[in-house]
C-alpha positions as CSV (number, residue, x, y, z in Angstrom):
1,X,68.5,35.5,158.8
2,X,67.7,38.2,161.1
3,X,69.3,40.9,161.4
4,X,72.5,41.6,163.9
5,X,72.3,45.6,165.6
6,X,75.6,47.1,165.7
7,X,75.5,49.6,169.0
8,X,78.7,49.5,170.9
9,X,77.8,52.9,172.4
10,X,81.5,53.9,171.8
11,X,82.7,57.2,173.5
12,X,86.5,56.2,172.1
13,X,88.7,53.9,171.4
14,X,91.9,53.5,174.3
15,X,94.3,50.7,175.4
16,X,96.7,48.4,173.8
17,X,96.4,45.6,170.9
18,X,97.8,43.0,169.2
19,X,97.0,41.7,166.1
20,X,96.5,38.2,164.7
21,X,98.9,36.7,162.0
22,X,99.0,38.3,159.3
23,X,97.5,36.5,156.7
24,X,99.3,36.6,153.6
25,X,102.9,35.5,155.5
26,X,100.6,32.2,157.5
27,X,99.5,31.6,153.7
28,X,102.8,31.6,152.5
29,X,104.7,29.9,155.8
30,X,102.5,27.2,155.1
31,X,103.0,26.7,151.6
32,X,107.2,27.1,151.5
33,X,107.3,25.2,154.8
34,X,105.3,22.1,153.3
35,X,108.2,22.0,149.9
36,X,111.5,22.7,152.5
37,X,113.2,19.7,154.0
38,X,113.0,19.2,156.9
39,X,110.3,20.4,160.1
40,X,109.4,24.2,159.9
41,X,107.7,25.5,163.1
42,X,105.0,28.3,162.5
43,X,104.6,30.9,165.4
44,X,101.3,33.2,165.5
45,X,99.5,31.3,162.8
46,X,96.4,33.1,161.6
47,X,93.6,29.8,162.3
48,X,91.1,31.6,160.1
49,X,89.3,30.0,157.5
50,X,91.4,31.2,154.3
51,X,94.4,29.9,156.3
52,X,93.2,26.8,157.1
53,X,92.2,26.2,153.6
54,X,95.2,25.7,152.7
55,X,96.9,24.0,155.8
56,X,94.2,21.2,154.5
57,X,95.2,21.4,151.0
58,X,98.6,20.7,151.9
59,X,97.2,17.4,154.5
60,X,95.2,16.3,151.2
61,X,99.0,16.5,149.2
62,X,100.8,14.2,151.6
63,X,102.0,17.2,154.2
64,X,102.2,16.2,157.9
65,X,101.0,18.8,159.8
66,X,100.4,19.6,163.8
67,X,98.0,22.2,164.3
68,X,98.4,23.8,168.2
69,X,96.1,27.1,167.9
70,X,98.6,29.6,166.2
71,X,102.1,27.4,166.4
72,X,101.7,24.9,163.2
73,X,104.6,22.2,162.8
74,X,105.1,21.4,159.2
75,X,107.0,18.1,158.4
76,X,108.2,19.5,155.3
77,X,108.5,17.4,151.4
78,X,110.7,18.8,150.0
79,X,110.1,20.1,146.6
80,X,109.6,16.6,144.7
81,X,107.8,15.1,148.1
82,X,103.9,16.0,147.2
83,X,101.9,13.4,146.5
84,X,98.7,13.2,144.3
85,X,95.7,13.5,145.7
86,X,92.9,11.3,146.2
87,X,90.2,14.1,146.1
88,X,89.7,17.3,144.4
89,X,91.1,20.5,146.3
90,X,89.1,22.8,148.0
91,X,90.0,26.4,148.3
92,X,87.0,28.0,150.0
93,X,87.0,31.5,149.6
94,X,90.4,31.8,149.3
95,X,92.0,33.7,146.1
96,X,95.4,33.5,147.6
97,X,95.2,29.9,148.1
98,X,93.7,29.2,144.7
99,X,96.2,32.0,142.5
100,X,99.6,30.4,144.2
101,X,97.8,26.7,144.5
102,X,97.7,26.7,140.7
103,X,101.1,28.0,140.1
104,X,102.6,25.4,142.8
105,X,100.6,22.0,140.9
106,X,101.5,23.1,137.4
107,X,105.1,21.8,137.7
108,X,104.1,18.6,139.8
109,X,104.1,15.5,138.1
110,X,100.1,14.2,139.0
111,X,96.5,15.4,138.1
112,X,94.7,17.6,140.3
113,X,91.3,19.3,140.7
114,X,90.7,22.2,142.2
115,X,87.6,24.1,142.8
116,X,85.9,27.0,145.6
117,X,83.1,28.6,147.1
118,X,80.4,30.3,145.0
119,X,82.2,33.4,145.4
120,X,85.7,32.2,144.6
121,X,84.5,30.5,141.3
122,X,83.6,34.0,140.1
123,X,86.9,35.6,140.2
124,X,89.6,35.4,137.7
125,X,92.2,33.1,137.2
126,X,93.2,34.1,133.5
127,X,95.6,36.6,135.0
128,X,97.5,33.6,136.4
129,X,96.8,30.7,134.1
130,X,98.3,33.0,130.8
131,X,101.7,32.9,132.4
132,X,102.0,29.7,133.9
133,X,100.9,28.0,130.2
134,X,103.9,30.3,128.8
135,X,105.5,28.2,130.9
136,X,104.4,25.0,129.6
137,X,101.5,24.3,132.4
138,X,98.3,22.6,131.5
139,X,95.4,23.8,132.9
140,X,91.6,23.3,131.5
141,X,88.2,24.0,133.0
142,X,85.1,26.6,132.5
143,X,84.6,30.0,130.7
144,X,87.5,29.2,128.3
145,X,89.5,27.9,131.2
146,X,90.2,31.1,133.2
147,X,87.4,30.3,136.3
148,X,87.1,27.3,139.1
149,X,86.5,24.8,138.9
150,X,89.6,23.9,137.1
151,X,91.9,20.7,136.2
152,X,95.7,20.4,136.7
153,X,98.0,18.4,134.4
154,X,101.1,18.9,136.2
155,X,103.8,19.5,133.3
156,X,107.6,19.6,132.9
157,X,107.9,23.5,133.2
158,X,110.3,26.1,131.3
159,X,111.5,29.1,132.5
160,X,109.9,32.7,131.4
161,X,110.7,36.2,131.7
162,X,107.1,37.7,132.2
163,X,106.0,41.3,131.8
164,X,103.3,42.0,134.6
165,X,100.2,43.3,133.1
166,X,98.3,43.9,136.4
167,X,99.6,44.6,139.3
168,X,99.1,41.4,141.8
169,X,101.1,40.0,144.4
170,X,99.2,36.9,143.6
171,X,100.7,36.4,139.8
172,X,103.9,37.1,140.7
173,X,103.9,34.3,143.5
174,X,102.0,31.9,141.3
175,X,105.0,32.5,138.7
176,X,108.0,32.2,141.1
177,X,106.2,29.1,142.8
178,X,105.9,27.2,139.3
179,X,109.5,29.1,138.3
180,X,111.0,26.5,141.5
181,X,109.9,23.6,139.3
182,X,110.9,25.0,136.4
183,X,114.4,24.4,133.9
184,X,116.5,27.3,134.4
185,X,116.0,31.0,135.5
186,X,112.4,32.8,135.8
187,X,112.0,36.2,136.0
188,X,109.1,38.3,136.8
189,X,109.1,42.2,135.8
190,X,106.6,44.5,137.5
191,X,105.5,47.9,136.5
192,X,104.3,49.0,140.1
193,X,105.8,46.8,142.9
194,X,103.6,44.5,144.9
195,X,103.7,43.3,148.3
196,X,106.9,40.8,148.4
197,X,106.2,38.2,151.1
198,X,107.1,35.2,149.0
199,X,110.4,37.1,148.0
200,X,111.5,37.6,151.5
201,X,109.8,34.0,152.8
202,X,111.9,32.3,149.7
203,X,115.2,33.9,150.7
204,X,114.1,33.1,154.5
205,X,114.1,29.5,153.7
206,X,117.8,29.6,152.2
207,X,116.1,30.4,148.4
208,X,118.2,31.9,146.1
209,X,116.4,34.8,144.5
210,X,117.8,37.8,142.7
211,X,116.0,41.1,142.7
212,X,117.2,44.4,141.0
213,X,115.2,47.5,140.4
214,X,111.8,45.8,139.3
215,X,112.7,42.2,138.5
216,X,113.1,39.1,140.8
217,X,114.5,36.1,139.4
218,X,114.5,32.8,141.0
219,X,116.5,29.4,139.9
220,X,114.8,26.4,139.4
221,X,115.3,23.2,141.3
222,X,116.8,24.2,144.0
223,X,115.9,22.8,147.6
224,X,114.6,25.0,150.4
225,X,115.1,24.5,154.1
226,X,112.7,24.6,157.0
227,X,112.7,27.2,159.4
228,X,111.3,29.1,162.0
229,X,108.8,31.4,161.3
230,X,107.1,34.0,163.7
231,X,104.3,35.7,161.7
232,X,103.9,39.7,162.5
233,X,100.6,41.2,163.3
234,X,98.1,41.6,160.5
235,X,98.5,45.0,158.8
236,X,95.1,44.9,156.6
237,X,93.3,43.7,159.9
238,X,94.7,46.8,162.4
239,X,93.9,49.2,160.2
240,X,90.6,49.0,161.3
241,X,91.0,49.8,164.4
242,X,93.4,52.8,163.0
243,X,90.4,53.8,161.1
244,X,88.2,53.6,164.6
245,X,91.2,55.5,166.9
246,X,91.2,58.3,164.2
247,X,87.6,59.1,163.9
248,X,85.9,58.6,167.2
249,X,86.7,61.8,169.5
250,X,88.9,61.2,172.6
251,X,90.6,57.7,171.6
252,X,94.3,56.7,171.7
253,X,95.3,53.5,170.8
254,X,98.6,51.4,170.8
255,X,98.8,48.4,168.1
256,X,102.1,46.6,168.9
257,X,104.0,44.0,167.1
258,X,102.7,44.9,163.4
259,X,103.9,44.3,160.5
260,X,105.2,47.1,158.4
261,X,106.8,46.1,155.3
262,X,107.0,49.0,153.2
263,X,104.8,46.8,150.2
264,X,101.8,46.6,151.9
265,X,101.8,50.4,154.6
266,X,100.6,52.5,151.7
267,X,97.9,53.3,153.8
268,X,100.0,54.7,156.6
269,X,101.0,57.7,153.6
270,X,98.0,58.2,152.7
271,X,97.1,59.3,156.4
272,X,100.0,61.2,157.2
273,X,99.2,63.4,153.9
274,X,95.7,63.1,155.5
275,X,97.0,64.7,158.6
276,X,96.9,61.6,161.1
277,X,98.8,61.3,164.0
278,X,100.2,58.5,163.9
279,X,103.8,57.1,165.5
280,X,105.8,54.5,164.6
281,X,108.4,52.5,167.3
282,X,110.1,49.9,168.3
283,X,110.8,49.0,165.0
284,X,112.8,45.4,164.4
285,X,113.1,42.3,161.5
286,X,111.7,39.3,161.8
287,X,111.8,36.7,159.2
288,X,113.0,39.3,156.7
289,X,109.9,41.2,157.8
290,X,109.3,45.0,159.4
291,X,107.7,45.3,162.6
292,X,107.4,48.0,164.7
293,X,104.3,49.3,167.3
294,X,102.0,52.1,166.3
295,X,100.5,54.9,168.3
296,X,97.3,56.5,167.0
297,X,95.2,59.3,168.6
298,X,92.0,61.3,167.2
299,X,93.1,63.7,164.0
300,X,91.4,66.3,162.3
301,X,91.8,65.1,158.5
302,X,91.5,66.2,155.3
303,X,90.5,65.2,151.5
304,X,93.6,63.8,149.2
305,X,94.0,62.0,145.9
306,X,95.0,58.4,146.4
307,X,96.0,56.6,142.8
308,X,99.1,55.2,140.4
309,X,101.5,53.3,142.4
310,X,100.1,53.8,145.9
311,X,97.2,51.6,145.0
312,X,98.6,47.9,145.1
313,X,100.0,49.1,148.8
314,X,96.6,49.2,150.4
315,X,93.9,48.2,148.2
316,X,92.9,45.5,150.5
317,X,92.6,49.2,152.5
318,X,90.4,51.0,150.4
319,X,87.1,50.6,151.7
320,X,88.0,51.6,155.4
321,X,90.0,54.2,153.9
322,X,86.8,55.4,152.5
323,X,85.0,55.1,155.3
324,X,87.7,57.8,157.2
325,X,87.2,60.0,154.0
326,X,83.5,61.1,155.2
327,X,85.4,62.4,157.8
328,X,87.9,64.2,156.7
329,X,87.0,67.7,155.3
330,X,87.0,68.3,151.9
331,X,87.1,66.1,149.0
332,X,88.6,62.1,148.5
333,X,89.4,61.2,145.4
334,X,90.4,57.3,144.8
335,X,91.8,56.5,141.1
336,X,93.1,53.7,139.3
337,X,91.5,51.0,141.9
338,X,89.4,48.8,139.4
339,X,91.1,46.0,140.5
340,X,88.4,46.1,144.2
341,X,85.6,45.0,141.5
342,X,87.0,41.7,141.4
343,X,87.9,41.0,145.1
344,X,85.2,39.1,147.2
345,X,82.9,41.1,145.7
346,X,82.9,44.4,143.7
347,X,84.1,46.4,146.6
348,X,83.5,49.6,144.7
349,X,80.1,49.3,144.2
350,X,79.2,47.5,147.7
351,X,81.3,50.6,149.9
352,X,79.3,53.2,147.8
353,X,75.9,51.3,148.9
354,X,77.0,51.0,152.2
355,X,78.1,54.5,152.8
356,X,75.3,56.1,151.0
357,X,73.0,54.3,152.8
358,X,74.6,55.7,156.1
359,X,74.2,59.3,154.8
360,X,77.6,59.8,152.8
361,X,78.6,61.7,150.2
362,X,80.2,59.5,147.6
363,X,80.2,58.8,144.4
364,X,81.5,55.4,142.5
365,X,83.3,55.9,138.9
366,X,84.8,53.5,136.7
367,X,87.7,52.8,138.6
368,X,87.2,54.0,142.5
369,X,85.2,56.9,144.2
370,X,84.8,60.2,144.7
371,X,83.6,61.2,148.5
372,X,83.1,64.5,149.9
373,X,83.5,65.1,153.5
374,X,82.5,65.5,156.2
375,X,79.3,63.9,156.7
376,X,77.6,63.0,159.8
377,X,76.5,59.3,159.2
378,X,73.2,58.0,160.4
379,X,72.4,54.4,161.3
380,X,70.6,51.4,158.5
381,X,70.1,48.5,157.4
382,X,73.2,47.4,155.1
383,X,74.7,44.4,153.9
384,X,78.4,43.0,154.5
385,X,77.9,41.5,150.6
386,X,79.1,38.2,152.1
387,X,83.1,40.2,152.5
388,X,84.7,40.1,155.5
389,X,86.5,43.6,155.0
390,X,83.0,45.6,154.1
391,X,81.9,43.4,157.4
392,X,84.6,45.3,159.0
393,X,84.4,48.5,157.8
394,X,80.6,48.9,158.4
395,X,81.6,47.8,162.5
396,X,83.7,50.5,162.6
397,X,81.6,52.7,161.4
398,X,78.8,51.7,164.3
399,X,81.5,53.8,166.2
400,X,80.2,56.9,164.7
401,X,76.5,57.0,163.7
402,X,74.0,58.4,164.9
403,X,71.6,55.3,165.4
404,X,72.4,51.8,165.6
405,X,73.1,49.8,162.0
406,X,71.4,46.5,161.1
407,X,73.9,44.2,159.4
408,X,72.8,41.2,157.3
409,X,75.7,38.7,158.8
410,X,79.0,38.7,160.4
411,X,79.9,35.4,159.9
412,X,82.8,36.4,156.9
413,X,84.7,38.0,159.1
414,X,86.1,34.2,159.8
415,X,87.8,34.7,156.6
416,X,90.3,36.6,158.5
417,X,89.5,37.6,161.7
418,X,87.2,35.4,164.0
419,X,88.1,37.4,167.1
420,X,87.3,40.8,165.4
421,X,84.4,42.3,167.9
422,X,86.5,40.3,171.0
423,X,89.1,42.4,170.2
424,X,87.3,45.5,169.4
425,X,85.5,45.2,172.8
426,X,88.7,45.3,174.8
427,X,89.5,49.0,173.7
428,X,85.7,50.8,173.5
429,X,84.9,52.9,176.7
């Protein structure tokens, strides 16, 4: 494949945007709306390919469901309303489809296959299969039954109370998905807290869910019921264009209708302490949800620590964050972030190639990277490692090189954001 020259010829970033739906709540709409009773309408759908994925997987369980570009109408189940399916289930590159997939078909009463793309069959599944077989679920496949493809003996399923050992949003779904089929009460206990979508979604469709201090408890067999749900704008996708408005001279950009939950803005923190300007207004609830409009205009920044507990509230951030560290002075130091090695690829090592390759300073370790700022970036030939984030993040920075880059392929950024460059092309003067 030949390669594809990034060279915008940016001189800043200005105007307005609005950001697709945000990806984990379309996910989850889908998922709770297809188990509720009754028809749930979906407003500002993300139609990406992740998404979709499991739109389809819930068409291949019995679900009727109206695609209209972003408004989806689910004819909902009901909890004991899926059906088996005639084919195995594919997830693509989806982990959030796969991770809550296989805590949803533990507790139903029919075989299932599952399997991915190459990709997907390489990440781990252990962290959710250990607690859902506490539970009672039987699930077998490859490498001691922790990868894709895997098998599905849905199981009567008893309630746990389950110490997080990782911090994952993912888990903790897969647990309180399988805990609705479940006898009695299941409770999940993190250490750090993790973004809470299903929480609020569950309580959204009429769920009853207790949550005090770091546990959330949810009741087994009880019925949910459809709703309306207007997804917010994409966090993890507008803070790429937050990266771009901070580091290309002379830009000021308005992102309106974003989410905010306070789970998943860790990187909003970490810029402040960075010395951003950045504004938040017009902030309102939807669906349980914070959303508010953000202001950003060209900063001077500086190096920081990022680590502990702020990691799990941007650490699909990370490698744009890096990518704004070569330009802030002084030193970025980002700890306790091992769990990017296991994400669409090892994000670690593939945004230290990248970067050095465009003349930065950084350093990988164990468990993040060390970069030293700032650096004036040149152009190159790199490689988006098939990820639609380091896609992304290498984009952005085309903003600020010095010569064009040559990119390898564009076509991940599907995963999550077809209309990425579209969009990105409406604000570059």
């Amino acid at each position: 494949m030949k390669p594809i020259k990034l060279d915008f010829n940016a001189r800043a970033l200005r105007g307005n945007l609005s950001m697709p739906g945000d990806k984990s709540i379309s996910h989850r709409a889908i998922i709770l709306g297809s188990i509720a009773n009754g028809t749930t309408t979906v407003k500002n759908f993300l139609p990406a390919k992740d998404c979709l994925r499991t739109l389809e997987v819930f068409r291949c369980l019995g679900v009727q469901i109206v695609q209209d570009n972003y408004t989806v109408t689910i004819d909902g189940k009901g909890i004991a309303g899926l059906v088996e399916p005639d084919k195995p289930l594919y997830f693509g590159n989806s982990g959030t489809t796969a991770r809550l997939m296989l805590g949803l078909l533990s507790g139903l009463p029919f075989f299932t296959t599952v399997y991915g793309d190459q990709s997907l069959s390489q990440r781990p599944m252990d962290r959710v299969i250990k607690p859902l077989k506490m539970m009672g679920a039987s699930i077998f496949g490859r490498d001691s039954h922790t990868r894709l493809p895997l098998a599905i003996n849905g199981q009567p399923l008893s309630s746990i109370t389950y110490e997080m050992e990782i911090e994952s949003a993912q888990v903790k779904s897969a647990i309180l998905l399988a805990g609705l089929y479940a006898e009695g009460e299941t409770t999940v206990i993190e250490r750090i807290p993790t973004r809470n979508h299903t929480e609020l979604m569950l309580k959204h469709f009429g769920g009853s869910l207790k949550t005090r201090n770091n546990q959330i408890s949810i009741q087994g067999k009880q019925q949910l019921k459809a709703t309306q749900i207007n997804v917010p704008g994409d966090f993890s996708s507008a803070a790429f264009f937050i990266a771009g408005a901070l580091i290309l001279q002379n830009s000021q950009l308005v992102i309106k209708n974003i989410g905010l939950n306070p789970t998943r803005t860790g990187m909003l923190d970490v810029l402040w302490q960075m010395g951003a300007h950045i504004q938040v207004s017009d902030i309102k609830e939807t669906n349980g949800e914070r959303v508010g409009n953000l202001t950003i205009e060209t900063s001077n920044l500086c190096g920081i620590t990022i680590d502990g507990k702020l990691i799990p509230r941007l650490i699909d951030e990370l490698p744009i964050i890096s990518l704004i560290a070569t330009q802030a002075e002084g030193q970025t130091v980002i700890k306790n972030a091992e769990e990017l090695r296991v994400k669409e690829t090892d994000r670690i090592k593939a945004v230290v190639d990248v970067l050095t390759t465009l003349g930065a300073s950084i350093k990988e370790t164990a468990d993040g990277m060390i970069i030293n700022g700032k650096t004036t970036l040149i152009g190159g030939s790199v490689s988006a490692y098939g990820d639609h984030r380091m896609a992304m993040m290498i984009i952005i920075a085309s903003l600020i090189t010095k010569e064009p880059i040559y990119i390898d392929d564009l076509s991940c950024m599907n995963i999550s954001y077809p209309r990425f460059i579209h969009d990105l092309k409406q604000i570059v003067i």
